[in-house]
C-alpha positions as CSV (number, residue, x, y, z in Angstrom):
1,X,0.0,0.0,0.0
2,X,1.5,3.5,-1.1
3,X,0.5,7.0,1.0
4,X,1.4,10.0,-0.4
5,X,1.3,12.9,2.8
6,X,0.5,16.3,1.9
7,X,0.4,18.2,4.8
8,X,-1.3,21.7,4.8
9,X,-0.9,24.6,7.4
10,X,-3.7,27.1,8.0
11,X,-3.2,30.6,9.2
12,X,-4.1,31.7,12.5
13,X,-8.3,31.8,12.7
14,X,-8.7,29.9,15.8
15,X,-11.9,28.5,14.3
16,X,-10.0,27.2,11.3
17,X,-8.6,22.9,11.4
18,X,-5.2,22.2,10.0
19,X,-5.8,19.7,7.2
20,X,-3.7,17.4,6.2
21,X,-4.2,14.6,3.3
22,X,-3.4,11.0,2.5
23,X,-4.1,9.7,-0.9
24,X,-4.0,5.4,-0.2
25,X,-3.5,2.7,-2.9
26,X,-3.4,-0.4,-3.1
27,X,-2.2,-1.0,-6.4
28,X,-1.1,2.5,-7.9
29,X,-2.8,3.1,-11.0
30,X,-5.4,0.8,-11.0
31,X,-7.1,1.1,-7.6
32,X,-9.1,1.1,-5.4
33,X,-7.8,4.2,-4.4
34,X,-8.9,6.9,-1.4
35,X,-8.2,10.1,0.1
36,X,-8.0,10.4,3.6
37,X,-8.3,13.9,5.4
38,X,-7.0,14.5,9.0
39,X,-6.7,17.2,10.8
40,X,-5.9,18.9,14.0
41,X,-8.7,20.6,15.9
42,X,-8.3,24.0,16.1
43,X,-7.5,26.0,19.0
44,X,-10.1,26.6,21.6
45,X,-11.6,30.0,22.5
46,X,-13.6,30.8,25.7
47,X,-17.6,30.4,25.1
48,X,-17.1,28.6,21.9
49,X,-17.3,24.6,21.9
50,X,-16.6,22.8,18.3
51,X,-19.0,20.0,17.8
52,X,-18.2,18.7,14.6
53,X,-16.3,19.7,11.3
54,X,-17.3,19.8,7.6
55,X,-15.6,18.1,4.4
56,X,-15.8,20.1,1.1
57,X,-14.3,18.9,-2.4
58,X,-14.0,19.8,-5.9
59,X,-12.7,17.9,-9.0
60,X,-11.8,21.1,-11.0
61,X,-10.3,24.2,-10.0
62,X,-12.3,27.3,-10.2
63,X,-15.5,25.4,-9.3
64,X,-17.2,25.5,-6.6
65,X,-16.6,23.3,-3.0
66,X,-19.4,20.4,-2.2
67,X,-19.9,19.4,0.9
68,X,-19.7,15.7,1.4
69,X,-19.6,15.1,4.7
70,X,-21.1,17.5,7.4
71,X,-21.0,17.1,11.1
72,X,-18.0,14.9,11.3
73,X,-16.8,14.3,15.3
74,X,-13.5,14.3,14.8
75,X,-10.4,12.9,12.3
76,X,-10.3,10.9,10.0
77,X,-12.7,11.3,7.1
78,X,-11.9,8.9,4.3
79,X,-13.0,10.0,0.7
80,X,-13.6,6.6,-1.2
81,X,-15.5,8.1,-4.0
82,X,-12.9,8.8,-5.8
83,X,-11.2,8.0,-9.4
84,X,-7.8,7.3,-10.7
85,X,-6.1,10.1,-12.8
86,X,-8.1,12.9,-11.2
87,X,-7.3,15.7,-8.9
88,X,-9.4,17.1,-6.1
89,X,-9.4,19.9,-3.9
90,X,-10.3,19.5,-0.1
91,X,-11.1,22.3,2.4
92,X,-12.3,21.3,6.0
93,X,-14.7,23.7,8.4
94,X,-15.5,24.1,12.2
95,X,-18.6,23.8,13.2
96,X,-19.7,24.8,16.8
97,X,-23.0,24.4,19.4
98,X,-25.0,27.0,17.9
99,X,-24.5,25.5,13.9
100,X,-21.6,28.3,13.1
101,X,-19.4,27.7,10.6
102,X,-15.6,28.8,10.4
103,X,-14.0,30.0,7.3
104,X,-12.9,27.4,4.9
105,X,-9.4,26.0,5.6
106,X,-6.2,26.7,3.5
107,X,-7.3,24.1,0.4
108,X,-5.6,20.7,0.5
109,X,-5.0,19.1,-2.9
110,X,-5.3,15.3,-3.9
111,X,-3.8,13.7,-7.1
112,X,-5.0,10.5,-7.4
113,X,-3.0,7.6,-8.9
């Protein structure tokens, strides 16, 4: 099994994860391939509690983000759905108690095998 890491920082926001990406094959270039997104939570802030995080991605730049996951407790989330030869683009958000959403993350990119 090959893992590619691609790790991506995110600026200061305290609402905003660190994401980082692992693309996972078992036979590179014919599949079954996946992208699996971790991240670290982001740092707390006094009367705000995250409760879960959102997964966004987009198979073409300049499009817009899909969410594909939404209220995710914590890292991992693995992407299956995807296909060999293709790139996507991955941003993750906070959400917290009251539904709030944080700013997308610093986009983390996935060529795929």
């Amino acid at each position: 099994m090959r893992k590619i890491r691609l790790y991506v920082l995110v600026g200061a926001f305290s609402l905003l994860p660190t994401v980082i990406v692992i693309i996972t094959s078992r036979h590179p270039g014919t599949g079954p391939h996946s992208v699996t997104l971790t991240w670290h939570a982001p740092q707390a802030l006094r009367g705000i509690t995250v409760v879960g995080y959102n997964i966004y991605r987009r198979a073409a730049e300049g499009t817009s983000f899909i969410k594909i996951a939404d209220k995710v407790s914590g890292a991992p989330y693995e992407d299956r759905l995807v296909s060999s030869g293709r790139k996507y683009f991955y941003v993750v958000t906070s959400v917290d108690e009251v539904g709030r959403e944080s700013r997308f993350s610093q986009e983390a990119t996935a060529d795929i095998p």
